[in-house]
N, C-alpha and C positions, 0 to 999 in steps of 0.2 A: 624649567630652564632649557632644556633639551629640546623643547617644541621651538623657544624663541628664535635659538643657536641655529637651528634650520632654517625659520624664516629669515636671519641676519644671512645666513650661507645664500640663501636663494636670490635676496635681494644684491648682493655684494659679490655675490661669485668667485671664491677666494682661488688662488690659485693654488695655495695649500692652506691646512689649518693645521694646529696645535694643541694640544691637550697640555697644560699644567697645572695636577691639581686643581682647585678652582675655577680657574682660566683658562678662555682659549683665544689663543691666538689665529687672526684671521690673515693670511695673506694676498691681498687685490691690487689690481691691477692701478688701483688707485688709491692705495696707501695701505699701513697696516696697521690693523684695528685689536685691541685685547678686550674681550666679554667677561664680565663678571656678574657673579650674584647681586641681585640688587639687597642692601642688608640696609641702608637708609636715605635720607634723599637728599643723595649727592648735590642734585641741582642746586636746594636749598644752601648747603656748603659751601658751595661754589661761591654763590651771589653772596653773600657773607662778604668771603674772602675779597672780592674782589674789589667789593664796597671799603672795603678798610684799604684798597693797595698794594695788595699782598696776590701774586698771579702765578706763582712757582707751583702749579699742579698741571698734570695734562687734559688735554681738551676732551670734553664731555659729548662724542659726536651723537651720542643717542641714549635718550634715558624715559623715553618715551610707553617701554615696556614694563608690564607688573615685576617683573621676577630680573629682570638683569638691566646692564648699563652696560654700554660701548665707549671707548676711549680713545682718544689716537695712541698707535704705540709709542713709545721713544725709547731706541736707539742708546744704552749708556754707553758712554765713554769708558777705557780701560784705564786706571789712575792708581795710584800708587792708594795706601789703602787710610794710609794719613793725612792725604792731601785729598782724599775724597770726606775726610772726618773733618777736616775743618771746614770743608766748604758746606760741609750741613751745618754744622754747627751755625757759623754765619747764617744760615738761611734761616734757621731755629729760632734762632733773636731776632731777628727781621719778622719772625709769625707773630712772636710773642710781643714783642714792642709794638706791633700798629693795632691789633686786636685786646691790649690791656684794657682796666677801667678797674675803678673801685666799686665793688655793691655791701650795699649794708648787710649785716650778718646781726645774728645772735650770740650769745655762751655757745647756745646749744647746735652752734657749727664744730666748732674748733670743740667742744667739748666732744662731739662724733669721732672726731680725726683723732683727738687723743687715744677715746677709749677703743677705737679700732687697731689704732699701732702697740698700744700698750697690751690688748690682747693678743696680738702678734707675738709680741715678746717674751710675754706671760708662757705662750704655747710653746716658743724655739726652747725655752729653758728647762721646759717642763721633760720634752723632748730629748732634749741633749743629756739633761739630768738621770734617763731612763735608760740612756744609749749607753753613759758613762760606768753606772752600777751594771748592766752585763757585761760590759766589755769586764770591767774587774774581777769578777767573780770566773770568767774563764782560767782555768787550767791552761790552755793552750792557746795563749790568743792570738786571734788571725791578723794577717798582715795590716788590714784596712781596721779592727779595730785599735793596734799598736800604735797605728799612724793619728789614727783618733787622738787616742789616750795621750800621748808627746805632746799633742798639740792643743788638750780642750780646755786649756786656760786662756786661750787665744780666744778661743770661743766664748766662753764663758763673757770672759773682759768686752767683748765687743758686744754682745746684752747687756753689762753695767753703763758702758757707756751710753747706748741707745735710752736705755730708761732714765739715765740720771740726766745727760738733754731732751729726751723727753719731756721730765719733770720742768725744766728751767725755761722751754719751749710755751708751756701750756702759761706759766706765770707769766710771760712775755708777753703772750696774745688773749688773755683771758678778761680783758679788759678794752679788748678792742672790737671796734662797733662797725668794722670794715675788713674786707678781704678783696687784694688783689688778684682779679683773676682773668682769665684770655682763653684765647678761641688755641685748643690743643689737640696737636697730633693724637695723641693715645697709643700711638700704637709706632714708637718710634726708635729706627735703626738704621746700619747702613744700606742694609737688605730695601729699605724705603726712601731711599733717596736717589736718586738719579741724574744725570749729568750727561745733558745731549747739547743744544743746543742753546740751551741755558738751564736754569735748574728747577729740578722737579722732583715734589715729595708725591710719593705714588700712595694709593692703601688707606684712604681717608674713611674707610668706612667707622670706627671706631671715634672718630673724632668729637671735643666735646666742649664746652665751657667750663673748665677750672683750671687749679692754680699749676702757673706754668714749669713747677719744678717736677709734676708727672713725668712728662715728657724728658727730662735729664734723668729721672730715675731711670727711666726704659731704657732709653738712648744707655746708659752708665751699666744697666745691669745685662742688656742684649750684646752688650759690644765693647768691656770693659778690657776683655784678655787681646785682643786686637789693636788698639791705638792708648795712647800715649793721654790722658784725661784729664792732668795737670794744666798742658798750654790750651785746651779744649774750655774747659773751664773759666779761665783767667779770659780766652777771646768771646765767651758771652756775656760775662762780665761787664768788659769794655763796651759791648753793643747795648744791654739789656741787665743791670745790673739787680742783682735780688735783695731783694729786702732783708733785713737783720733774721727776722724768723722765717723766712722762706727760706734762705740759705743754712740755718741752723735744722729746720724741717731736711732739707735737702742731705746733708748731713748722718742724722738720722735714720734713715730710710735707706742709704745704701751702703750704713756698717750695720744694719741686721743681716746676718750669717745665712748662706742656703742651707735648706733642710740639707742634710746628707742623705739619701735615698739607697741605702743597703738591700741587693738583692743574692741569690746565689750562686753568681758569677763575683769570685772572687777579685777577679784584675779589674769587673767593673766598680766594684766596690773600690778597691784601690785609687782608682781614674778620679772616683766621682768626691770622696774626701781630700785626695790633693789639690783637685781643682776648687771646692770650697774652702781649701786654706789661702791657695792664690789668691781668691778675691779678698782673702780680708785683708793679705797683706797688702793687697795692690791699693784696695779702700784706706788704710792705714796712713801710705803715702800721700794721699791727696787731699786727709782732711790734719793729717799733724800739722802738717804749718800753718795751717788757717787759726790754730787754737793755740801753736806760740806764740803767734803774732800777737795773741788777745791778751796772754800770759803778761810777755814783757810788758 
């Protein structure tokens, strides 16, 4: 990569460059370019995309070399941080909507996803379960595992939940001989989305063909504590609405709990269990109404 980065320098003669992580950025006299690793072939991606309609990524100025890809840079806009959430959002149903299609499946699709999530679940509980019995048996217990303990029926609950639509998810599609799927980000946040001179999803290297409620997971679980998820939601919807068991899948997948990760820094221990109780309650609020709705 470093060999290429010098023949890009030599050919383009930057007036400054940049290191970040990853990337660098190139400054010339004729425009400004960001280098990355080449990890797939973007080109391919591209013509994809474009074929379907869909043009919200930046220009591909060179992909000519083994090891990296050139881009034009762009320039974001500074925007308030909810008004830059929706305008992804929009652009998100806009990928998803023209790159959709149904392809035939087996059981032994949706019978994978099951028994992937369900071992998921299997593990948080088994987990939480083992966290719960030391915290108890402590004499003196620390502050992070107190905060634990108050709260692990919280926990708990949103495991029953998950496995019990799980269960009612798999009965839903276990009969079905098609799966909706689309050309997806993977790897999606506010951190990748951009907003110059119209809009542009950056970071395509992870991108892929399956079903487009990945991309809401990531999007949900990278950037849940920052905007507001409810009218997020409700305006994909309106663009690209999800199927009965996509949306139940969708559901699922972002009321399973983060690990809590305990180390020997007590206040991060603290930090790191309050902030997985925020997400469930914050997950809490965005999927109860969908399931009173269903109730009445």
């Amino acid at each position: 990569m470093n060999k290429s980065i010098e023949v890009l320098k030599d050919i383009y003669k930057p007036i400054r460059y940049t290191k970040r992580g990853k990337i660098t950025i190139l400054e010339t006299t004729s425009g400004n370019f960001v280098v990355k690793p080449k990890e797939n072939d973007i080109a391919k991606v591209y013509r994809y995309l474009q074929s379907r309609n869909f043009h919200e990524f930046p220009e591909l100025v060179d992909f000519s070399r083994a090891d990296v890809n050139m881009f034009s840079y762009v320039e974001d806009t500074s925007m308030p941080v909810e008004q830059k959430a929706e305008d992804l959002i929009g652009v998100l149903a806009s990928l998803h909507q023209k790159t959709a299609y149904f392809k035939t499946v087996s059981l032994d699709t949706y019978q994978e996803i099951y028994e992937n999530v369900d071992s998921n679940i299997q593990y948080l509980r088994q987990y939480y379960d083992a966290l719960f019995d030391t915290s108890y048996l402590e004499v003196y217990m620390s502050p992070s595992h107190y905060l634990f303990m108050r709260n692990s029926s919280k926990i708990l609950s949103s495991l029953d939940f998950a496995k019990r639509e799980l269960d009612d998810w798999f009965e839903l599609v276990k009969q079905e001989s098609r799966q909706r799927v689309s050309f997806i980000h993977n790897n999606m946040s506010l951190d990748h989305y951009l907003k110059g001179d119209r809009d542009y999803f950056i970071s395509w290297e992870k991108s892929k063909i399956d079903s487009p409620v990945l991309d809401l997971v990531h999007f949900y679980q990278t950037d849940y504590f920052d905007v507001e998820f409810q009218s997020l939601f409700q305006k994909y919807q309106e663009k690209f609405p999800l199927l009965d068991a996509e949306k139940k899948l969708f559901f699922i997948l972002i009321s399973l709990p983060m690990k809590i990760t305990l180390t020997d820094n007590e206040f991060q221990n603290c930090k790191s269990v309050r902030e997985s109780l925020d997400y469930l309650f914050k997950t809490e609020e965005l999927v109860r109404p969908y399931y009173s709705v269903e109730q009445k």
